[in-house]
FIFIFI-84004 format. One record per residue: x negated, y negated, z of N, C-alpha, C, O in turn. Coordinates in Angstrom, 1 decimal, m for minus. Layout:
N
       nu       nv       nw      cau      cav      caw       cu       cv       cw       ou       ov       ow
        X        Y        Z        X        Y        Z        X        Y        Z        X        Y        Z
...
! end
This chain:
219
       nu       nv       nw      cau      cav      caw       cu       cv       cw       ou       ov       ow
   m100.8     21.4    119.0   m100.5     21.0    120.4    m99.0     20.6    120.4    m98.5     20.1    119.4
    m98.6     20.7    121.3    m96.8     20.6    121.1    m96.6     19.4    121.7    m96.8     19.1    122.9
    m96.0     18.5    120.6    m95.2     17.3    121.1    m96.2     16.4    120.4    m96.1     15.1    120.6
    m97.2     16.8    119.6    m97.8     15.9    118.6    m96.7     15.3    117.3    m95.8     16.1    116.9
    m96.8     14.2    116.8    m96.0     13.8    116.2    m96.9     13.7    114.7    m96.5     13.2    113.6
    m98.0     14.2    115.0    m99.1     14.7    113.5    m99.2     15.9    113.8    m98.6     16.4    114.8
   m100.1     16.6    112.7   m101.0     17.8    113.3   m102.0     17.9    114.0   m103.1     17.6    113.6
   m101.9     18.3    115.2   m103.3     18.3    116.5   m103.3     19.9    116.8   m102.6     20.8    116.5
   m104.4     19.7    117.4   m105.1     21.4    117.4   m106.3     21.2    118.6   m107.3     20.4    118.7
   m105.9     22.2    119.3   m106.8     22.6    120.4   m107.6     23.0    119.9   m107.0     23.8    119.1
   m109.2     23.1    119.7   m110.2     23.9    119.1   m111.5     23.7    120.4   m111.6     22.8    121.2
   m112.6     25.0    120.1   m113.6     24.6    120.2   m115.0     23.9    119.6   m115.4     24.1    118.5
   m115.4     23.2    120.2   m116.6     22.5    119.0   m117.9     22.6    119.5   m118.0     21.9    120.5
   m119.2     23.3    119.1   m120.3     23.5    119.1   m121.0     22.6    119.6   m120.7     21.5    119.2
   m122.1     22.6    120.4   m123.2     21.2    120.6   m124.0     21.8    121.0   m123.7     22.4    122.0
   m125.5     21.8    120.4   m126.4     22.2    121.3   m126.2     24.0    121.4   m126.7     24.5    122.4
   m125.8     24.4    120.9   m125.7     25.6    121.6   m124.5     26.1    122.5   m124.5     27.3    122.9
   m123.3     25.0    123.0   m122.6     24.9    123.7   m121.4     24.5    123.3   m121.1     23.5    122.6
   m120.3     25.6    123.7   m118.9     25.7    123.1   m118.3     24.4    124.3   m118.7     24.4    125.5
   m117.3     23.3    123.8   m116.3     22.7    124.4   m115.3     22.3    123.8   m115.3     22.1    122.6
   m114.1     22.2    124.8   m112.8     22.4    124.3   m112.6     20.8    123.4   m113.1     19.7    123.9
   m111.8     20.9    122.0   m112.1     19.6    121.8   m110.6     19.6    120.9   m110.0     20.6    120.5
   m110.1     18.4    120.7   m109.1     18.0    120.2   m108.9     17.6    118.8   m109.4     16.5    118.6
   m108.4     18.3    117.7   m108.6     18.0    116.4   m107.7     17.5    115.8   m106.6     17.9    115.8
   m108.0     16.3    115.1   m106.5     15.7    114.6   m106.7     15.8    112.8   m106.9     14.6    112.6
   m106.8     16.5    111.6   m107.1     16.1    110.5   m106.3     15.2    109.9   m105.2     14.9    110.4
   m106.8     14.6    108.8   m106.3     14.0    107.6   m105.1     14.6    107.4   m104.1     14.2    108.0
   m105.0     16.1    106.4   m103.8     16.8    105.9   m102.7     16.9    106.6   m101.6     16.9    106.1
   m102.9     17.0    108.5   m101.6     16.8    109.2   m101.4     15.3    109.7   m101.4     15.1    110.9
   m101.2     14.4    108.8   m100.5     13.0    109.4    m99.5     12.9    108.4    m99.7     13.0    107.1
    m98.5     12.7    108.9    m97.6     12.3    108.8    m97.8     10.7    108.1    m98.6      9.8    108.5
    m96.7     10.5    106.6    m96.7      9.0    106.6    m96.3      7.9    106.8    m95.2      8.1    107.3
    m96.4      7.1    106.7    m95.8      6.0    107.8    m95.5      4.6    106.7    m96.0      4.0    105.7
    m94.8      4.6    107.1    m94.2      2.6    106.1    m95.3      1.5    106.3    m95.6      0.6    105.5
    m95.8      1.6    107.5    m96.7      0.1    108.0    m98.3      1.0    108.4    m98.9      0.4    109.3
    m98.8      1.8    107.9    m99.9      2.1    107.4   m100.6      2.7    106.8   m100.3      3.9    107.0
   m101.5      2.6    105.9   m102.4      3.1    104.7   m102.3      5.1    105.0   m102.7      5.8    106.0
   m101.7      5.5    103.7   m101.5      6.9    104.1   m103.2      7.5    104.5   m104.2      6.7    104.1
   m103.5      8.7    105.2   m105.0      9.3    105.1   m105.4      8.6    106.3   m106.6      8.9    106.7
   m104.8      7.6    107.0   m106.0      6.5    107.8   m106.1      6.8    109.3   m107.0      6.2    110.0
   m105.1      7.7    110.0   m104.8      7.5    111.4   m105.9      8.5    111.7   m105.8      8.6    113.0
   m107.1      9.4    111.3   m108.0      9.8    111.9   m109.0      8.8    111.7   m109.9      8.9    112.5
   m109.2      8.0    110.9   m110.6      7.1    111.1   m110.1      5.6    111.8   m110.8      4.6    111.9
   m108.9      5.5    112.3   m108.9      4.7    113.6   m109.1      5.2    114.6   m109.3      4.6    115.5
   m109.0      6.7    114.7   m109.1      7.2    116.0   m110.1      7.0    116.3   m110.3      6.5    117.4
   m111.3      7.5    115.2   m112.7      6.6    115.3   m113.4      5.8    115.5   m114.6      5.8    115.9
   m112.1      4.5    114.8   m112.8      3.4    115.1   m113.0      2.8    116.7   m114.0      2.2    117.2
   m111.1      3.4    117.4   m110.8      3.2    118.5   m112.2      3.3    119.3   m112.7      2.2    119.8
   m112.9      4.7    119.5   m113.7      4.9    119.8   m115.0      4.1    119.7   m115.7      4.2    120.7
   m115.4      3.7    119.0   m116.0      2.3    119.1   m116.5      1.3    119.4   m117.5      0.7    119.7
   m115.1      1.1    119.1   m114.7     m0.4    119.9   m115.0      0.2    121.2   m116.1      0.0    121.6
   m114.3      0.7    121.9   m114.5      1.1    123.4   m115.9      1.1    124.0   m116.2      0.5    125.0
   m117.1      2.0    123.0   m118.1      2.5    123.4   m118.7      0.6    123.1   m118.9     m0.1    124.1
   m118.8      0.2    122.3   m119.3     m1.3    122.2   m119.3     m2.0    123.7   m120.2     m2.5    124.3
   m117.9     m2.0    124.1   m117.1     m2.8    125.0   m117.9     m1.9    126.7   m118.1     m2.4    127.8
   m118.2     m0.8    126.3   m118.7     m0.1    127.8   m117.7      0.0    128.8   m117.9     m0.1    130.0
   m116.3      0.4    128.0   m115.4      0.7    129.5   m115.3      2.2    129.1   m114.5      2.8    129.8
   m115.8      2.8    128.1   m115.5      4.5    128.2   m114.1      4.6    127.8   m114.0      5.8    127.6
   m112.9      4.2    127.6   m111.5      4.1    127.6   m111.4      5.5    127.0   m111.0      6.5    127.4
   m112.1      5.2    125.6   m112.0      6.2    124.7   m112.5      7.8    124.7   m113.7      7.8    124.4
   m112.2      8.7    125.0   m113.5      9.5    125.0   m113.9     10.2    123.4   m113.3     10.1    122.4
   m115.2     10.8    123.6   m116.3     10.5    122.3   m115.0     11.2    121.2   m114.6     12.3    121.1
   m114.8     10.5    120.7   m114.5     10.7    119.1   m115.7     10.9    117.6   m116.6     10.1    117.4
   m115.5     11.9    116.8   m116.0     12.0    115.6   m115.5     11.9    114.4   m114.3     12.1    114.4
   m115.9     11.8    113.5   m115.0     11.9    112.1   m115.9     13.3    111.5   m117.1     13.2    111.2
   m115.2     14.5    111.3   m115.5     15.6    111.0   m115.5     15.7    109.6   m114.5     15.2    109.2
   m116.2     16.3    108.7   m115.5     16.6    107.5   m115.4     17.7    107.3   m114.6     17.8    106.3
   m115.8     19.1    107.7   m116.0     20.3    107.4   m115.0     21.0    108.3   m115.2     22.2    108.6
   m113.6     20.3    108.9   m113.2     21.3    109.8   m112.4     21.9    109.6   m112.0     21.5    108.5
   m111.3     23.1    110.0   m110.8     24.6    109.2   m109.7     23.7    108.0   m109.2     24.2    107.0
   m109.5     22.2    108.5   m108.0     22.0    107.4   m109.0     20.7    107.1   m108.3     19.7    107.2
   m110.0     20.4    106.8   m110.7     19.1    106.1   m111.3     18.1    107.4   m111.6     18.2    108.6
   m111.2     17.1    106.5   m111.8     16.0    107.3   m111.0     15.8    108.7   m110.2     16.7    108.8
   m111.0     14.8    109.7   m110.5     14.5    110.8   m111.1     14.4    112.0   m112.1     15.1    112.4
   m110.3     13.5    112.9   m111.1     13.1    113.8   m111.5     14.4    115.2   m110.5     14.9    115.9
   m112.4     14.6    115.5   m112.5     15.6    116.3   m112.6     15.2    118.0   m113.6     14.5    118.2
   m112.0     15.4    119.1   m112.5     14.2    120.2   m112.5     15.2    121.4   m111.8     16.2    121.3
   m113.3     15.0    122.5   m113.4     15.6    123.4   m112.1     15.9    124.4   m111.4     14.9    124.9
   m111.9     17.3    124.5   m110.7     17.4    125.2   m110.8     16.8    126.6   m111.9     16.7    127.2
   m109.6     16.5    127.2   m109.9     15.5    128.6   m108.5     16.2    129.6   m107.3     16.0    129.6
   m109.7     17.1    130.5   m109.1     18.3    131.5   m108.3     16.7    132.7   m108.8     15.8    133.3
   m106.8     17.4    132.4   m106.5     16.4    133.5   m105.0     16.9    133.7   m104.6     17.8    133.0
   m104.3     16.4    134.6   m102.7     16.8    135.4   m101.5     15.8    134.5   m101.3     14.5    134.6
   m100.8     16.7    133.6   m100.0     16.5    132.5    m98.7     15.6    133.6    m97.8     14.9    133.1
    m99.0     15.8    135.0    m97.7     15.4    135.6    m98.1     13.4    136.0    m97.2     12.6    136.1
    m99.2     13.1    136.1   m100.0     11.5    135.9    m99.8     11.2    134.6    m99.8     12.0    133.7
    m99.4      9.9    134.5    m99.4      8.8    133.7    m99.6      7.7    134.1    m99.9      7.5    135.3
    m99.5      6.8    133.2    m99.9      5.2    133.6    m99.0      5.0    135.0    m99.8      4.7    136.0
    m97.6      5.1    135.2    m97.0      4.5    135.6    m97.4      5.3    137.5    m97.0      4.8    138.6
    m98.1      6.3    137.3    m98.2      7.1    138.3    m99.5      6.6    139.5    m99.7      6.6    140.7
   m100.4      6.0    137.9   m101.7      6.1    138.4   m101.9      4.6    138.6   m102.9      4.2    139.1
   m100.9      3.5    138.0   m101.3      2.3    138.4   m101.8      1.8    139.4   m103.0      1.6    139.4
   m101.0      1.3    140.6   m101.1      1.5    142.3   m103.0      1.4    142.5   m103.6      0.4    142.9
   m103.6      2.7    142.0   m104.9      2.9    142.6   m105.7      2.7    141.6   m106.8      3.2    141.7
   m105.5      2.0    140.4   m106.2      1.6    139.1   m106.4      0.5    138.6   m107.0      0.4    137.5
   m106.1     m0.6    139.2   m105.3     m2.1    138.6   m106.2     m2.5    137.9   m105.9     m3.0    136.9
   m107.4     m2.5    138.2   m108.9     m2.9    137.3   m108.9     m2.3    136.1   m108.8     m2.8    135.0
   m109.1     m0.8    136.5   m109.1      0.2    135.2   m108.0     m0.5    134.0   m108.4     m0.8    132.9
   m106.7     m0.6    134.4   m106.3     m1.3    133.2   m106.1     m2.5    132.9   m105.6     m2.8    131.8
   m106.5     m3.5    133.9   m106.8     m4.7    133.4   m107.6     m4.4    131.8   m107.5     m4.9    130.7
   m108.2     m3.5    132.4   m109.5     m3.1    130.6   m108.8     m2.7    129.8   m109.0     m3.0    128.6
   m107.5     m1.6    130.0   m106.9     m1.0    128.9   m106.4     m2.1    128.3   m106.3     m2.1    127.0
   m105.6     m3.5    129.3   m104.7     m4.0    128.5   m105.7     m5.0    127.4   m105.3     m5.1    126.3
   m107.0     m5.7    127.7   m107.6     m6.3    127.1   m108.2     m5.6    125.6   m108.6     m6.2    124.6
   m108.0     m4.2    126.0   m108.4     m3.2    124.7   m107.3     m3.3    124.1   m107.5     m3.9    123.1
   m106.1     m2.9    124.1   m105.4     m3.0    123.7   m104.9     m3.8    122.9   m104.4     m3.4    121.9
   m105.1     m5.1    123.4   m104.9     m6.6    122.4   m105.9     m6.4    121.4   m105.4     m6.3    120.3
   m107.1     m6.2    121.4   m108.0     m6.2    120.3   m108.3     m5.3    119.0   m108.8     m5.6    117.9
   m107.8     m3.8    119.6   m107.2     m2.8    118.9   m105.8     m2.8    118.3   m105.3     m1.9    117.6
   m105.1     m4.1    118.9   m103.6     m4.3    118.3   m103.0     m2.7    118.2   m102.6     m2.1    117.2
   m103.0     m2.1    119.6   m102.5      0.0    119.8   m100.7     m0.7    119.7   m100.1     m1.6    120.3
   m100.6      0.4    118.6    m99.0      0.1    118.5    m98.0      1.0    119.2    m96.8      1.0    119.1
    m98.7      1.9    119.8    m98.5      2.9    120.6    m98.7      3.2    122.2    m98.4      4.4    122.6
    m99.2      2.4    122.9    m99.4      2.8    124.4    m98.5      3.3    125.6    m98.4      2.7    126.7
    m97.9      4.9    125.0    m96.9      5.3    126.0    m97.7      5.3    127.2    m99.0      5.3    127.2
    m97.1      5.4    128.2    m97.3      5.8    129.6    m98.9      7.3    129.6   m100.1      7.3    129.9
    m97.9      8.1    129.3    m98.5      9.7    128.7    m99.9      9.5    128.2   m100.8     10.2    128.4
    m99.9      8.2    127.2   m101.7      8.2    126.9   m102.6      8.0    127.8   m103.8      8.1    127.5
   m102.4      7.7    129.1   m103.3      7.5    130.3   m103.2      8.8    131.0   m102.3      9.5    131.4
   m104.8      9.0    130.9   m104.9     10.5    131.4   m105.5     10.0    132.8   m105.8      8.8    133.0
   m105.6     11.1    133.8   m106.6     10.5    134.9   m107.8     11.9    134.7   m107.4     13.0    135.1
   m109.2     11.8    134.2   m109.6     12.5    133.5   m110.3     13.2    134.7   m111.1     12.5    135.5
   m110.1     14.7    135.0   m110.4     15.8    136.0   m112.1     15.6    136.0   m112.7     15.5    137.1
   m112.8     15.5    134.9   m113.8     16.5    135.0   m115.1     14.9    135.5   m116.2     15.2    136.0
   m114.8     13.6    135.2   m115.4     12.4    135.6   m114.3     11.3    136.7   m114.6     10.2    137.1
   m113.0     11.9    136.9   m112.3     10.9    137.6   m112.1      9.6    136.9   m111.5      8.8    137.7
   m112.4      9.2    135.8   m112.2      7.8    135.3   m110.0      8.2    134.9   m109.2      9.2    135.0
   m109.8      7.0    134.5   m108.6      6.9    133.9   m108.9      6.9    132.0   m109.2      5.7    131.7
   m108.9      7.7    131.3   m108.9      7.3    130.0   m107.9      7.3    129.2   m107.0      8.1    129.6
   m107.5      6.7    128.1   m107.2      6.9    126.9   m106.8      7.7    125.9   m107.8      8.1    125.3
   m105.4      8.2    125.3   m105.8      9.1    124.2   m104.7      8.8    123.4   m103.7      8.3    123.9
   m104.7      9.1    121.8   m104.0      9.0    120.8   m104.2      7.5    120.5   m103.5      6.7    121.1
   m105.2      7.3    119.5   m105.5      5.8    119.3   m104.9      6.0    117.5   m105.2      5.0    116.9
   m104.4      6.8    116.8   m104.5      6.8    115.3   m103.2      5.2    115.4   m103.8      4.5    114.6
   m102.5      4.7    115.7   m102.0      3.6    115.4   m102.3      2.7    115.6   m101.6      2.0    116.4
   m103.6      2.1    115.0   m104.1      0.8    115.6   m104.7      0.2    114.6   m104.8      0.9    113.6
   m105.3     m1.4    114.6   m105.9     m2.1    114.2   m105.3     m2.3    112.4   m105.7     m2.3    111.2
   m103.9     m2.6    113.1   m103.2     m3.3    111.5   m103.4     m4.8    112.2   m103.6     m5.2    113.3
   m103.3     m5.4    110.8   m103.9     m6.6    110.5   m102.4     m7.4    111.2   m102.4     m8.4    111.9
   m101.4     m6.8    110.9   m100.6     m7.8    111.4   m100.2     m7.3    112.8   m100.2     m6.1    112.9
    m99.9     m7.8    113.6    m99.5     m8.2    115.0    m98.4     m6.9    115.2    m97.3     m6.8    114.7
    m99.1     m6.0    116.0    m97.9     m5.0    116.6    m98.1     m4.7    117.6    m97.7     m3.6    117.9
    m98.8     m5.3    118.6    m98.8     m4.7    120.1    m97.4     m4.4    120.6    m96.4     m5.2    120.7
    m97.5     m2.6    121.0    m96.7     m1.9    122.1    m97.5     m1.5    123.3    m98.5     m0.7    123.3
    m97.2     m1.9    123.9    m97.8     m1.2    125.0    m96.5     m1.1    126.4    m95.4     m1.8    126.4
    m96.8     m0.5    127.4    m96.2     m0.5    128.5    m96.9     m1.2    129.8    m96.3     m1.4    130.9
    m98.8     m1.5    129.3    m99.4     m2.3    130.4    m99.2     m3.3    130.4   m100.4     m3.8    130.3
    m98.2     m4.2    130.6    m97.7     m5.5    130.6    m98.0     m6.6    132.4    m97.9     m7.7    132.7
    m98.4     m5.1    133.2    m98.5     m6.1    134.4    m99.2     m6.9    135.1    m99.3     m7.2    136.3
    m99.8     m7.3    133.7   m101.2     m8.5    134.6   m101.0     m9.8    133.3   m101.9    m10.4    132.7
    m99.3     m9.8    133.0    m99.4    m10.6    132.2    m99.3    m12.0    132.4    m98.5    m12.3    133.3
    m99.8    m12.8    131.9   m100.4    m14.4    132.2   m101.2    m14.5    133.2   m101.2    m15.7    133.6
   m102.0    m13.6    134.0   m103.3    m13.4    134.7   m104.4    m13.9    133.9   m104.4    m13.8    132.7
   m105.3    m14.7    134.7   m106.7    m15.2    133.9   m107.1    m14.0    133.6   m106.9    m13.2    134.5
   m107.8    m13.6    132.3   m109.2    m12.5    132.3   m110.4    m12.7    133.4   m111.2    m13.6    133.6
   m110.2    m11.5    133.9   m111.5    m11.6    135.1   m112.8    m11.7    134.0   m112.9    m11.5    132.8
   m113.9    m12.1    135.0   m115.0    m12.7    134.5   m115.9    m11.6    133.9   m116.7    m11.9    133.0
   m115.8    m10.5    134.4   m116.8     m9.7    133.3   m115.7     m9.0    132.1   m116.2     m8.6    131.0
   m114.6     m9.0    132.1   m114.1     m8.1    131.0   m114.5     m9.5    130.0   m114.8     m9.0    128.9
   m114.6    m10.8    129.8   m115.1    m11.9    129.1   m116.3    m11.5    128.6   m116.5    m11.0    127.5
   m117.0    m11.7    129.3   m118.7    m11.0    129.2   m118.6     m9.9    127.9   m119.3     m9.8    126.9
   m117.5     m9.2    128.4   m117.6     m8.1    126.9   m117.1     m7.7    125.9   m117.3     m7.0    124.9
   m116.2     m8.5    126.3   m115.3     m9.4    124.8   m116.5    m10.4    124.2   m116.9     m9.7    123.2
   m117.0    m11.2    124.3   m117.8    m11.9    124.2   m119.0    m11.2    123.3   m119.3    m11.4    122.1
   m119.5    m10.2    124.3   m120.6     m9.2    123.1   m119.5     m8.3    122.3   m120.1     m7.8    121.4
   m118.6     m8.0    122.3   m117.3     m7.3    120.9   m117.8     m8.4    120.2   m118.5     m8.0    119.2
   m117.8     m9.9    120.3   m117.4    m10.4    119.3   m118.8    m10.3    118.8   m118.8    m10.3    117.5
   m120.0    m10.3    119.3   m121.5    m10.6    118.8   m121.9    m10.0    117.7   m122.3    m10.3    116.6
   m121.5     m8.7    118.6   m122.0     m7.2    117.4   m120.9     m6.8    116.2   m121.1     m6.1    115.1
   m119.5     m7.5    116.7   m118.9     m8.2    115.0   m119.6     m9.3    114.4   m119.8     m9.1    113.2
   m120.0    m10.1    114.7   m120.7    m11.6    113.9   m121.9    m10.9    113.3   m122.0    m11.0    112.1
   m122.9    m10.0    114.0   m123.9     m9.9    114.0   m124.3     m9.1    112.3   m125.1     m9.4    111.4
   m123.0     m7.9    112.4   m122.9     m7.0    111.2   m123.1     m5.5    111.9   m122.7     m4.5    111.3
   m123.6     m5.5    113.3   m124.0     m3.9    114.2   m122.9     m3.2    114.2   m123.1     m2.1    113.9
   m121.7     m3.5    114.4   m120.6     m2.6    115.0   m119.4     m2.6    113.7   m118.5     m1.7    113.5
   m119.6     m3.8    113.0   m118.8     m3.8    112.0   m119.6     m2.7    110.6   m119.0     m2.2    109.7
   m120.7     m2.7    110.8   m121.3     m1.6    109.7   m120.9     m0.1    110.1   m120.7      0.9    109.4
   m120.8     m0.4    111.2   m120.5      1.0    112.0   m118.6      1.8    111.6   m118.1      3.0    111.5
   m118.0      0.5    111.6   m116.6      0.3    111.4   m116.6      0.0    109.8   m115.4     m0.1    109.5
   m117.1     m0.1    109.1   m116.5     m0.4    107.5   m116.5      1.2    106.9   m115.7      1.3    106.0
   m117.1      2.2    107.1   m116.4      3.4    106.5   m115.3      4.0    107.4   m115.1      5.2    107.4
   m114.7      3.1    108.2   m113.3      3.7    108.8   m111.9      2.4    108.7   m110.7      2.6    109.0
   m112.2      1.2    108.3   m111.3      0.3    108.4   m111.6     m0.6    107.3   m112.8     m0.8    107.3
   m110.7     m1.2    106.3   m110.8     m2.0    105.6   m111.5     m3.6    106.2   m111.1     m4.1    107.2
   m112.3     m4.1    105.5   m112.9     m5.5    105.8   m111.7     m6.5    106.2   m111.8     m7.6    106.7
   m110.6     m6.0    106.1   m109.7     m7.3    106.9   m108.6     m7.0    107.9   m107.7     m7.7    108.5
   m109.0     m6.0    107.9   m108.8     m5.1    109.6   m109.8     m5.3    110.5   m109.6     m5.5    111.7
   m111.0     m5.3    109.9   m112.4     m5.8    110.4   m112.2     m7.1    111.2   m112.2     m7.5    112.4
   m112.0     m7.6    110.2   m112.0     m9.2    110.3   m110.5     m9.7    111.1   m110.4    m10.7    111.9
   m109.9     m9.2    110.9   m108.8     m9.1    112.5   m108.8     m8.6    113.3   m108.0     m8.9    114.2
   m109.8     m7.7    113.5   m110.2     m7.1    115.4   m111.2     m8.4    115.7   m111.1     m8.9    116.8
   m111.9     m8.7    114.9   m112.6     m9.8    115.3   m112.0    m11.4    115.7   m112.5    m12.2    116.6
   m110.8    m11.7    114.9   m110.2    m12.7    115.2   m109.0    m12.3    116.8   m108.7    m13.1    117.7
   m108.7    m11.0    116.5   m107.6    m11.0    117.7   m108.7    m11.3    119.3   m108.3    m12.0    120.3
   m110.2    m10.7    119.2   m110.7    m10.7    120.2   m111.0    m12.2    120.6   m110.9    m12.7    121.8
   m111.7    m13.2    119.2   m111.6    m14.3    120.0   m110.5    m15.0    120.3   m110.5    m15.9    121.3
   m109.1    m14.8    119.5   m108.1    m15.5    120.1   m108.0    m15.3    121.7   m108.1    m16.3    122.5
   m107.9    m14.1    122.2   m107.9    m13.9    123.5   m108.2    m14.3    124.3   m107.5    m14.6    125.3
   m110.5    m14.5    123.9   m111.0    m15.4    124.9   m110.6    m16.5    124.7   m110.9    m16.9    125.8
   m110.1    m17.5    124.0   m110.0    m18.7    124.0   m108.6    m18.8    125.1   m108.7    m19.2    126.2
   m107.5    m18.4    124.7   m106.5    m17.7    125.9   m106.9    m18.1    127.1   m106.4    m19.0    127.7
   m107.7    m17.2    127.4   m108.1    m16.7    128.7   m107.3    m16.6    129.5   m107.4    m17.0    130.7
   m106.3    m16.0    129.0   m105.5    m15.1    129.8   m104.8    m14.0    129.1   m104.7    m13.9    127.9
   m104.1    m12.9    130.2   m103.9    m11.6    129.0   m102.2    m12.1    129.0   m101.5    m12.4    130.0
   m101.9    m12.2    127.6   m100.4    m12.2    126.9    m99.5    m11.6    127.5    m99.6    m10.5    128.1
    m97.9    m12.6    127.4    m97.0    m12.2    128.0    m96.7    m11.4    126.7    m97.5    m11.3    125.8
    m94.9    m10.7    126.8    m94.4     m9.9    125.6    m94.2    m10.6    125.0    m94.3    m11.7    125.6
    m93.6    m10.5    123.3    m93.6    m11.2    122.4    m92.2    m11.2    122.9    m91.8    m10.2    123.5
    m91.1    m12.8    122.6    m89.6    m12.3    122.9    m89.1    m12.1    121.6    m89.6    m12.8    120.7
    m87.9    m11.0    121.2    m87.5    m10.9    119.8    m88.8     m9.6    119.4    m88.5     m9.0    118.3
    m89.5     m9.4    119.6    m90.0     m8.5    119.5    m90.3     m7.0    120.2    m91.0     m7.1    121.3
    m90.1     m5.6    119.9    m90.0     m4.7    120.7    m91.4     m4.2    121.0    m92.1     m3.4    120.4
    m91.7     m5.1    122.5    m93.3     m5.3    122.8    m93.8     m3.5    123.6    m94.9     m3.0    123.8
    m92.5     m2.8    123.8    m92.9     m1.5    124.9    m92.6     m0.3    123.4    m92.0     m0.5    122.4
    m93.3      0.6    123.8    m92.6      1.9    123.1    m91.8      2.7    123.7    m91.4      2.6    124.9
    m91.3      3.6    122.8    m90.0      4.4    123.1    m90.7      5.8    122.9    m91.8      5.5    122.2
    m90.7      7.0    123.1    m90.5      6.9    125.0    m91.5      6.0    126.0    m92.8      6.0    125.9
    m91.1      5.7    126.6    m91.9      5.0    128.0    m93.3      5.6    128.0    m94.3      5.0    128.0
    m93.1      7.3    128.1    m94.3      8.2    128.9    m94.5      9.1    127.4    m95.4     10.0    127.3
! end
């Protein structure tokens, strides 16, 4: 796919008897990086997915960890039919809720990446989703993002509620057993601390100053 900064690949993927268009990101085409574990940006894509599905805002759409696919392992994810000309900055206006959730995901997945362009407005359910999660959940503090505009806003009362059960089914061992064959135990154990820092917060963070809190490009 052009303008991927790994290797991504349009494919179809089987279910049931039923061909759909799906997004392939492997292991062999990532690119390496100074500030993360080489091999790892397809099983955060996974984990991303996760976390999301835990949390019940759908952000993510279904992600897999494949191993058999034409170039190896990697994350396989449902393609998401939508107008390349929307982005964040397009769709805010009629969404303000919707990303109230992205930005609270975001803090907890510590996405070091959230251009504009990752907000799809998805054709085939109308939600606003998410895509390109492989830079996430380093242990140390890198939020980029461009959703900054509900910043020092209280967290509304149900995105708590589910931050709250994130943290349960971390304490519990449910979602973290689920996450230990894709993230090291203290990446673990920092999605878990970033979430309750936040609720204790209770409110969503301004930018860091001295720090480059947006990404480049914007979209």
């Amino acid at each position: 796919m052009r303008y991927s900064s790994n290797g991504t690949f349009l494919v179809e993927a089987c279910a049931d008897g039923v061909a759909v268009p799906a997004v392939y990101k492997p292991r062999r085409g990532e690119r390496p990086l100074w500030d993360f574990p080489d091999g790892t940006l397809c099983q955060r894509e996974v984990a991303a997915f996760e976390v999301s599905n835990t949390l019940g805002w759908g952000i993510v759409p279904v992600t897999i960890l494949r191993t058999e696919g034409p170039l190896g392992i990697g994350a396989l994810q449902r393609f998401v039919e939508h107008d390349p000309e929307e982005h964040y900055f397009t769709l805010l206006a009629d969404n303000q809720d919707r990303f109230r959730q992205f930005a609270a995901y975001d803090i907890v997945v510590n996405n070091t990446d959230r251009k504009g362009g990752h907000c799809l407005h998805d054709l085939d359910n109308g939600l606003v989703v998410g895509i390109d999660h492989g830079l996430t959940f380093s242990v140390e503090w890198k939020l980029r993002t461009v959703v900054w505009d509900f910043a020092g806003e209280d967290l509304p009362k149900e995105l708590i509620i589910d931050l709250e059960r994130l943290v349960s089914e971390l304490d519990d061992g449910l979602l973290a057993k689920t996450l230990a064959p894709l993230l090291s135990p203290v990446e673990i154990a920092a999605l878990n601390q970033r979430t309750q820092m936040l609720l204790r917060a209770g409110k969503f963070p301004q930018p860091d100053e001295g720090y480059h809190s947006v990404p480049w490009p914007l979209v």
